[in-house]
C-alpha positions in Angstrom: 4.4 -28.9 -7.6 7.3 -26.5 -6.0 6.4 -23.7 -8.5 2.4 -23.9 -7.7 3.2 -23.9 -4.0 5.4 -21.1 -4.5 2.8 -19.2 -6.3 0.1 -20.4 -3.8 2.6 -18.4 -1.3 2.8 -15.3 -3.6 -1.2 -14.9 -3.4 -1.9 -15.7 0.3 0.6 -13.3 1.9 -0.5 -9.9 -0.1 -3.9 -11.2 0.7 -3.7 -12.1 4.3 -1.6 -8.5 4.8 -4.5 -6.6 3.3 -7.0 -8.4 5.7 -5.1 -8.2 8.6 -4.4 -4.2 8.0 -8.0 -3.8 7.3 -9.0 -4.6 10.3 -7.9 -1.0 11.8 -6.1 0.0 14.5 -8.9 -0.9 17.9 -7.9 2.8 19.4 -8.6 5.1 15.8 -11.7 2.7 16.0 -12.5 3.4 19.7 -11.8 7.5 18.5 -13.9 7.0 16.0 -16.9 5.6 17.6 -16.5 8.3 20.0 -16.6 10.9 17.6 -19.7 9.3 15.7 -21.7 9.5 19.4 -20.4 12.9 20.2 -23.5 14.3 19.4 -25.8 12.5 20.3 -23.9 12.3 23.7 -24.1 16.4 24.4 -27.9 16.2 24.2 -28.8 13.5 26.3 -26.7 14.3 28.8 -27.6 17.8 28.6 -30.7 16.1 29.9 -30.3 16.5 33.2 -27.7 15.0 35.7 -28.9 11.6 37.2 -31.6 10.8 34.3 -29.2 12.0 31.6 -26.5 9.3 32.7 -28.8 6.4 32.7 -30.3 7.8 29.2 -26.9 8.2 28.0 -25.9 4.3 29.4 -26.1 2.4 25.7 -24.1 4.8 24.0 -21.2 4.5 26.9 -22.4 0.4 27.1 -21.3 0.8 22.8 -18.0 3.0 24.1 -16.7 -0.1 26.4 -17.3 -3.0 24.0 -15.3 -0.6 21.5 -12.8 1.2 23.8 -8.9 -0.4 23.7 -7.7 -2.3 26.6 -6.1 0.3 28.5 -9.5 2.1 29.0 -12.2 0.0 28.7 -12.6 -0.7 33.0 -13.1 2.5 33.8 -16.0 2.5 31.1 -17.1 -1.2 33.1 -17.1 0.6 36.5 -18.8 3.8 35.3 -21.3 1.8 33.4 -21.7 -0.9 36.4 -22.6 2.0 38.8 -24.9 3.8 36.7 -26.6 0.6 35.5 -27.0 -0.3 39.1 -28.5 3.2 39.8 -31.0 2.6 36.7 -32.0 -1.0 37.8 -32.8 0.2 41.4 -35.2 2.8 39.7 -36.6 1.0 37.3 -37.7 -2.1 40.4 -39.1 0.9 41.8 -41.1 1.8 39.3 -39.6 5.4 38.8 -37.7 7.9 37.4 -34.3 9.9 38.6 -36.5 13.2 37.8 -39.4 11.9 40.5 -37.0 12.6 43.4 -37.3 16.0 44.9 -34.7 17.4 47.6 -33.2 13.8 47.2 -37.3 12.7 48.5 -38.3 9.6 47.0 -42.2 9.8 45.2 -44.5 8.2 47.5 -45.0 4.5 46.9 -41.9 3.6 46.8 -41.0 1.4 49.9 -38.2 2.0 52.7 -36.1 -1.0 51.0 -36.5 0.1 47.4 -35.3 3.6 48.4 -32.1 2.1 50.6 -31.4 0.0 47.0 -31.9 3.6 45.3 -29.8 5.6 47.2 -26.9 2.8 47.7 -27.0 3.0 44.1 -26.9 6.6 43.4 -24.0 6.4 46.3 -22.0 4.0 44.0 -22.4 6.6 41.0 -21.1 9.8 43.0 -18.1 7.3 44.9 -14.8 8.2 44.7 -14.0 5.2 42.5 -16.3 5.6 39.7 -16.0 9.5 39.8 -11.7 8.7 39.7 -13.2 6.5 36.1 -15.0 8.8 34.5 -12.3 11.4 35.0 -9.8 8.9 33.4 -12.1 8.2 30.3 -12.5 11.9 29.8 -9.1 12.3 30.1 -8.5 9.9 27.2 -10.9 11.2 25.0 -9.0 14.6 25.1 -5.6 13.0 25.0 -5.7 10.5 22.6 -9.1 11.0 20.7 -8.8 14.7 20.4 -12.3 14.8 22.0 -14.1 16.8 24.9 -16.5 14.2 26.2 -17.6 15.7 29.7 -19.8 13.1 32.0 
């Protein structure tokens, strides 16, 4: 009974090692989920300013689940204010790229354009402009990555 224990012991451990190192190190996986958008992040946010943030939101919504500790609420606050921001267009019924000289389309009512622009002010705020430096920062630090928001 002591030998088959003993044996049970000798099986279990290599194979609980080999799972637990195969589960990857969160940050090369956060770098590498980066990396893997990087693309696709250049053209949509080559977009256009406003509408390429909100167009770019899943990908940086994929970035926060995946992004280590350390970085992942600055991704929540960026992603709060531009998901805010997208909301308040989207009760409106338009587009980022309908404004003209900061002018909202007509139709769109005197309450719907306060939600709008306290929205769009939460996006340009010092706190969520301070979070987006910090994520860019990390990309090119410990990712080895230009990401620019």
């Amino acid at each position: 009974m002591t030998s088959l224990r003993m044996a049970a012991q000798f099986l279990v451990v290599p194979i609980l090692a080999t799972t637990l190192t195969a589960c990857g190190d969160p940050i090369d996986d956060y770098c590498e989920s980066l990396k893997g958008h990087q693309a696709e992040l250049t053209k949509t946010l080559g977009e256009g300013d406003t509408s390429g943030l909100i167009a770019a939101l899943p990908v940086f919504e994929d970035l926060e689940r995946n992004a280590p500790e350390d970085i992942r609420k600055d991704w929540k606050t960026l992603n709060t204010a531009i998901s805010g921001l997208s909301g308040a267009l989207e009760e409106a019924g338009v587009s980022a790229d309908d404004f003209e000289n900061g002018e909202p389309p007509e139709g769109v009512s005197a309450a719907e354009a306060k939600k709008i622009a306290d929205a769009a002010t939460q996006v340009s705020s010092t706190k969520t402009q301070e979070a987006s430096v910090r994520v860019q920062q990390q990309a090119r630090d410990v990712c080895h990555t230009s990401l620019t928001l």
